[in-house]
C-alpha positions in Angstrom: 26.2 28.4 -46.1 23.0 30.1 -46.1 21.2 26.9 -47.0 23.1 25.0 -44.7 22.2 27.2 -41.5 18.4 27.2 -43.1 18.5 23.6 -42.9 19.3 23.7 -39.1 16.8 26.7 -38.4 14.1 24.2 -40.0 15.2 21.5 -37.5 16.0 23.3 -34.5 11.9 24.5 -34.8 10.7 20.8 -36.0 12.4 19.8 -32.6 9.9 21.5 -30.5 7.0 19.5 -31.3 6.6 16.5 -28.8 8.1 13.5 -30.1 6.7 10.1 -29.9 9.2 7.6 -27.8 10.7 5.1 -29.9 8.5 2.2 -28.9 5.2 4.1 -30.1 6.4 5.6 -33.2 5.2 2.8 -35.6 1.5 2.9 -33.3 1.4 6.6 -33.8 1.9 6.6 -37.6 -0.8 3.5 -38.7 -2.6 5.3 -35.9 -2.9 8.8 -37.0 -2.4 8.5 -40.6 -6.0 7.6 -40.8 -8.3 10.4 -39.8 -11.2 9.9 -42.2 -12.9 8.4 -39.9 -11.6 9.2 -36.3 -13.5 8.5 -33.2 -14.5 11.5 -31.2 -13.1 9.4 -28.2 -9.9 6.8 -27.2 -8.7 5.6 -24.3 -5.2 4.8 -24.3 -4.1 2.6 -21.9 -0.8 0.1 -21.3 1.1 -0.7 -17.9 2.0 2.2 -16.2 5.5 3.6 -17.0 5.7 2.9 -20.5 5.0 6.5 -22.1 1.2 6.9 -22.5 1.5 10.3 -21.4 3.9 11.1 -23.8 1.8 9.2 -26.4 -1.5 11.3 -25.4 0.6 14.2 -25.7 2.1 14.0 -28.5 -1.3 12.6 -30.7 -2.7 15.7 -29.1 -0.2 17.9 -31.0 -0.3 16.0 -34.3 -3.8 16.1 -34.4 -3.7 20.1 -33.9 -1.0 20.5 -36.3 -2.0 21.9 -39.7 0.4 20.4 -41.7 1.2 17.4 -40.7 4.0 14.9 -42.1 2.6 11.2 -42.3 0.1 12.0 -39.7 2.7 13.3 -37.0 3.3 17.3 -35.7 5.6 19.2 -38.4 6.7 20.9 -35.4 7.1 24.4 -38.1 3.6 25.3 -38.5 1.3 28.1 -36.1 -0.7 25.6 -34.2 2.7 23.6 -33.6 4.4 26.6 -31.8 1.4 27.5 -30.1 1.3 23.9 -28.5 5.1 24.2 -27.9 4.3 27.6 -25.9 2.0 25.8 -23.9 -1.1 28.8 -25.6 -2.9 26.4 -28.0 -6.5 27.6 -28.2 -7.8 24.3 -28.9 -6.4 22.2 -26.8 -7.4 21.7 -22.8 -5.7 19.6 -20.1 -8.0 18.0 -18.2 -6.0 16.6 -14.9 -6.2 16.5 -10.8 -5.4 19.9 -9.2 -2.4 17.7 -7.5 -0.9 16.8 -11.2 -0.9 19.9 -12.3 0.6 21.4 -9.1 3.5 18.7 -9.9 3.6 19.6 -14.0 4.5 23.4 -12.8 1.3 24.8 -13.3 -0.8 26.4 -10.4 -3.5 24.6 -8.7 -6.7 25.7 -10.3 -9.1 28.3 -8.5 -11.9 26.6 -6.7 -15.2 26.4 -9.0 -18.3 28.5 -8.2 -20.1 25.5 -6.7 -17.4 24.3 -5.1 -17.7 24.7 -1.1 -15.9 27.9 0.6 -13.1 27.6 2.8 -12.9 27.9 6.4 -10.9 30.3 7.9 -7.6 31.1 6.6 -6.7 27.3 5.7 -6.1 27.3 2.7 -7.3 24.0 0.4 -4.6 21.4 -0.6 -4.9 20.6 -4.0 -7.7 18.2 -5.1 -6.2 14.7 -6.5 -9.4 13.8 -8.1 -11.0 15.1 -11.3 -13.8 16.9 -10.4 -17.0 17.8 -11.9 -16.6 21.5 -12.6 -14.1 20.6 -14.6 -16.4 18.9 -16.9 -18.6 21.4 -16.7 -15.9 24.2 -17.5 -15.6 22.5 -21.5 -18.9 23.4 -22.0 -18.3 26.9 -23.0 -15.4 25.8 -24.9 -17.7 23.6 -27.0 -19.8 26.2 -28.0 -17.4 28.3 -29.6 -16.2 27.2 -33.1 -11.9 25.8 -33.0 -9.5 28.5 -33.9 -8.0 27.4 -37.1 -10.9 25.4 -37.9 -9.6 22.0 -37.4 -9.7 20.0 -34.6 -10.3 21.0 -30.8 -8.3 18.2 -28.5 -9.2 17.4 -24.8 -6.8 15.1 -22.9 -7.4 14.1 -19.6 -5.2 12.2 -17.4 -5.1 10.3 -15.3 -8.8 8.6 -16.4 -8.9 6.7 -13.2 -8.6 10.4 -11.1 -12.8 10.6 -12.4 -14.8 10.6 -9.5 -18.2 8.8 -10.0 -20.1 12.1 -10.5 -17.1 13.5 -12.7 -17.3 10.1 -14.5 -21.0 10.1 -15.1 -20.8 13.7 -16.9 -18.2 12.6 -18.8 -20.6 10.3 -19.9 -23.2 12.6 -20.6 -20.5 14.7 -22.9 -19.4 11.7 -25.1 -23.2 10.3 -25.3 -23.9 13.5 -27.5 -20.1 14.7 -28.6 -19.2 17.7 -29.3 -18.3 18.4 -33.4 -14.8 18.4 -34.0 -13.5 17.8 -30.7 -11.5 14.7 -30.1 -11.1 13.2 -26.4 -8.0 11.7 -25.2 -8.0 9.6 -22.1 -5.3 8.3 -20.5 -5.1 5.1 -18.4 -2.9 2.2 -16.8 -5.7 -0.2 -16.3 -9.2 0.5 -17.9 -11.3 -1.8 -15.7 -10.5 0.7 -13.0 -13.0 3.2 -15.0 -16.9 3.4 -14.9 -18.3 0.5 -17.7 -20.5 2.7 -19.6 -17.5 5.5 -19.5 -15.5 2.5 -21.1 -18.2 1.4 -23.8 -17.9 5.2 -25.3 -14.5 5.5 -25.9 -12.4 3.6 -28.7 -9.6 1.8 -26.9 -5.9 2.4 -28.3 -3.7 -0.2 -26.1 0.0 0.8 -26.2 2.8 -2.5 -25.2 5.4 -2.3 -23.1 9.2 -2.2 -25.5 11.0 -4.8 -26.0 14.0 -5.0 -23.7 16.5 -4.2 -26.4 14.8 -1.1 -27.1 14.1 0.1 -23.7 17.9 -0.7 -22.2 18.9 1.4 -25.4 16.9 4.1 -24.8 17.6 4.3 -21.5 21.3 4.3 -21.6 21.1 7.2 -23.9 19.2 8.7 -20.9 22.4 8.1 -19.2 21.2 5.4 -16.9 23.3 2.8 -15.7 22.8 -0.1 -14.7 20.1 0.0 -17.1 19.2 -3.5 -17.0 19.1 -3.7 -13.3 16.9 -0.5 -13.1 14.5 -1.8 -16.0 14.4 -5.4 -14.2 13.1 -3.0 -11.0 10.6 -1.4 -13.5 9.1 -4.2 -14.3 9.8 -3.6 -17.8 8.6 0.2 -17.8 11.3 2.2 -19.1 9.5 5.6 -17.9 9.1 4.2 -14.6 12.8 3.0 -14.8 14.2 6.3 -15.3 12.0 7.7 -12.5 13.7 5.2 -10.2 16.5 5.9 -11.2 16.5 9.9 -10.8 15.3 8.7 -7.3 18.7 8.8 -5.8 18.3 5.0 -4.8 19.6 1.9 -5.4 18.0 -0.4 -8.2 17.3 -2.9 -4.9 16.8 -0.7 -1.8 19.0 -1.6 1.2 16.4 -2.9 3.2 15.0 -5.3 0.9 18.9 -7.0 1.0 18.9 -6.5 5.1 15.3 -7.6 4.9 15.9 -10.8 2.4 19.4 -12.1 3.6 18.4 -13.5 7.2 15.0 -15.0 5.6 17.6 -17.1 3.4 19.6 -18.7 6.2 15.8 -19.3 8.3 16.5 -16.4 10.6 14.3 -13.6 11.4 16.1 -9.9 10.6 15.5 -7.1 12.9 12.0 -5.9 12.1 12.4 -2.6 14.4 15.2 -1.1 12.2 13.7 -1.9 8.9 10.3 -0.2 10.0 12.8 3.0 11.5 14.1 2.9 8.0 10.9 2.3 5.7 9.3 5.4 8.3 10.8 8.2 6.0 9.6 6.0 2.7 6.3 6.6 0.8 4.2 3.7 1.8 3.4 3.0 -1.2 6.6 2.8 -2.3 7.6 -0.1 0.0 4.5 -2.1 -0.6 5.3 -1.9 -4.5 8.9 -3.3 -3.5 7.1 -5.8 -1.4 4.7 -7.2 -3.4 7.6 -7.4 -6.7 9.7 -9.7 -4.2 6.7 -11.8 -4.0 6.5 -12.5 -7.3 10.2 -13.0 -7.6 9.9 -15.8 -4.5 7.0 -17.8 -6.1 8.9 -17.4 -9.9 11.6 -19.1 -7.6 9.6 -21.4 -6.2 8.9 -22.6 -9.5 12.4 -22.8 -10.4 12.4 -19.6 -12.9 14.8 -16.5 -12.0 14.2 -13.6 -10.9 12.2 -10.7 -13.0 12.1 -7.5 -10.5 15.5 -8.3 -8.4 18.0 -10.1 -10.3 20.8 -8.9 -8.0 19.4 -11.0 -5.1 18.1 -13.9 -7.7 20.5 -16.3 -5.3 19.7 -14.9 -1.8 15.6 -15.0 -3.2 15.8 -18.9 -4.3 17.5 -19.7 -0.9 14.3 -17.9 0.6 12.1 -20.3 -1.9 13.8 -23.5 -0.5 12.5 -22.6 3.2 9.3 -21.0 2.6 5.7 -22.5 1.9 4.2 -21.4 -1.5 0.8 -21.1 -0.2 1.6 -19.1 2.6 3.3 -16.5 0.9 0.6 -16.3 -2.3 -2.0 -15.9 1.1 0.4 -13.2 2.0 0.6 -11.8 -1.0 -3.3 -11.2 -1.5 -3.2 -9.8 1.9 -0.5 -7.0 1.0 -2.4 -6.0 -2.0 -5.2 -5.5 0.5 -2.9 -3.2 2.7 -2.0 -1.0 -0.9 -5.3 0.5 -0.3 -4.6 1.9 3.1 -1.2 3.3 2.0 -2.2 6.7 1.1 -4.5 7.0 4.6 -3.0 9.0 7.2 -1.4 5.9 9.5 1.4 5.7 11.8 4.2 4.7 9.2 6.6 3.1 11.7 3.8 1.2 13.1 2.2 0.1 9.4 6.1 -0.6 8.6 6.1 -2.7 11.8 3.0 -5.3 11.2 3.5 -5.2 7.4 7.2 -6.2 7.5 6.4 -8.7 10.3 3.4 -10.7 8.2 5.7 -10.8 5.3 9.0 -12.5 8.0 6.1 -14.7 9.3 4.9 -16.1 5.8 8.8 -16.5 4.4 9.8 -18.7 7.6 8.6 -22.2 7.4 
C-alpha cells in the first residue's frame, strides 16, 4: 500500500515538469541527450502554432534539471520544482511587456533610460523587446548559476527584437556568456537581423503529421477536429486556439461572403464590413488570404486545405474567376496585413478590403 501511494506521490511531482507535446518528443531526446558539446545559442523555429513555445520551454527545464532522465526534466529534483514555481534562479524570460501582460505576469517597470511619462497617462505595455532588457542580463552574467550547472535565457518571440535590441543581442552572443545557454524562439527566421541569425544554431521543429495532431486534439476535447486543424493550417496549437475562440471552424461571413461569388453575384459588402468591424483585422485578412489559397488549389483542380466545408461552393467560385487576377489580389492583401495592426477605420478597411477581393473573384 505504502509503496503503491509512493509510486503515485513520485508521479504526481514528475508531472509538474513541462512536458514536450507528442510531435517533439523524439526531437527533444536525440536533441538533448547530447550536451557535450552544446551551443551557447539555438534558434528554434517552425510554422507558427505547432508548439515551439512549449518546446523552448520545456528544453529550458530539462537543461536546468539536475538529474535528468535521457536528457529530459525528472520533474522530482530542486531545480525542477523551482521551474515548476515559476522561482528558478537561473533561468530568465526574455519577452514583450505585452506577452507577458497576456502570460499573467505584470508589465515590467520602465527601465532607468527609458523616457518618463507625461502626466498621469499611464504607458501601455511595450510589444517589442527592448534594449534594457538586454542590458538587464548583464548583471545576471556576472554572478556564477546557482547550482552550478547551467544558466538558461529564452526569449520569445525573436521577431519582437527591435534593431537596437537585435544588435546587442549580437554583441552578447559575439562574446557569450560561460554556461549560459540562449533560447530563441521564432516562426520564420528570415524575419530576424542576418548576423543575429549567423550566431545562433538553428533547431527547426515540423509541423505533426495529421494523425497525430487530430489525436491530440480530440483528447483536448475538440471536435470537429479535422475541420478546426484544416482552418489551422495544419497547426494543432493554433487549432485549439481557434477553437476556444467561440467561433465556427469557417466563420459566417466567409459562407455569406463565398456563396453569391459562386453563382457570379456580388454579396452585400456593407453587412459583411458591419460584421468583420467588431473582428481583429488581422484576423479576417488571415481568413482572407487562406481562401485564396483554397481558390487557386481549386483552380488547379486540387480540394480544399484551409475550408473543406465550402470545398464545393470554393470550386464553383474557381470556374468564374480569373487565376491571375486573384494571385494579383492576393499579393495585394498580403500588402494590406501590414496596415492591420495601425489604428484605421475598421468598417471602412473592411469596406475596400472585402470589395477588391468581390472585384477579383467576379470575371
Amino acid at each position: 500500500m505504502n509503496a503503491t501511494r509512493a509510486a503515485k506521490d513520485e508521479d504526481a511531482t514528475a508531472s509538474n515538469a513541462p512536458q514536450f507535446l507528442p510531435w517533439q518528443a523524439e526531437t527533444a531526446r536525440n536533441w538533448l541527450g547530447n550536451r557535450d558539446r552544446f551551443a551557447h545559442a539555438w534558434l528554434v523555429h517552425g510554422l507558427a502554432g505547432i508548439g515551439k513555445l512549449d518546446f523552448a520551454v520545456a528544453a529550458a527545464a530539462s537543461l536546468l534539471c539536475e538529474t535528468p532522465d535521457n536528457g529530459l526534466a525528472c520533474g522530482r529534483c530542486a531545480a525542477c520544482a523551482w521551474f515548476a514555481s515559476g522561482n528558478h534562479p537561473d533561468l530568465r524570460r526574455i519577452r514583450p511587456e505585452a506577452v507577458a501582460v497576456e502570460e499573467g505576469a505584470d508589465a515590467a517597470e520602465p527601465s532607468e533610460d527609458a523616457e518618463p511619462a507625461t502626466g498621469t497617462a499611464k504607458r501601455a505595455p511595450s510589444k517589442e523587446i527592448r534594449i534594457d532588457q538586454i542590458r538587464s542580463l548583464e548583471s545576471w552574467f556576472n554572478t556564477a548559476t546557482h547550482r552550478g550547472g547551467w544558466r538558461v535565457a529564452l526569449l520569445y518571440p525573436a521577431h519582437a527584437l527591435n534593431v537596437v535590441s537585435s544588435n546587442a543581442l549580437l554583441k552578447v552572443l559575439e562574446e557569450p556568456p560561460p554556461h549560459t545557454v540562449f533560447l530563441l524562439v521564432a516562426d520564420a527566421p528570415d524575419r530576424l537581423l542576418p548576423t543575429l541569425v549567423s550566431r545562433c544554431r538553428r533547431l527547426p521543429l515540423p509541423a505533426p503529421d495529421a494523425d497525430t495532431a487530430l489525436q491530440w486534439l480530440r483528447e483536448q476535447n475538440v471536435e470537429p477536429a479535422r475541420e478546426w486543424l484544416a482552418a489551422a493550417g495544419g497547426a494543432p496549437l493554433a487549432a485549439l486556439r481557434l477553437a476556444q475562440s467561440g467561433e465556427a471552424a469557417c466563420p459566417p461571413w466567409l459562407t455569406q461572403l463565398v456563396g453569391p461569388l459562386s453563382k457570379g453575384q456580388s454579396p452585400d459588402v456593407g453587412t459583411l464590413a458591419e460584421a468583420l468591424e467588431k473582428v481583429a483585422a488581422i484576423e479576417w485578412i488571415d481568413a482572407l488570404q487562406r481562401l485564396y489559397t483554397d481558390l487557386m488549389l481549386a483552380s488547379a483542380g486540387a480540394p480544399a486545405r484551409y475550408f473543406p466545408a465550402l470545398g464545393g461552393t470554393v470550386a464553383q467560385v474557381a470556374t468564374r474567376m480569373n487565376p491571375a487576377k486573384v494571385a494579383e489580389a492576393a499579393r495585394w492583401l498580403t500588402r494590406q496585413r501590414a496596415l492591420a495592426t495601425h489604428p484605421l477605420n475598421a468598417k471602412l478597411f473592411a469596406h475596400a478590403t472585402l470589395q477588391r477581393v468581390v472585384l477579383s473573384c467576379l470575371a
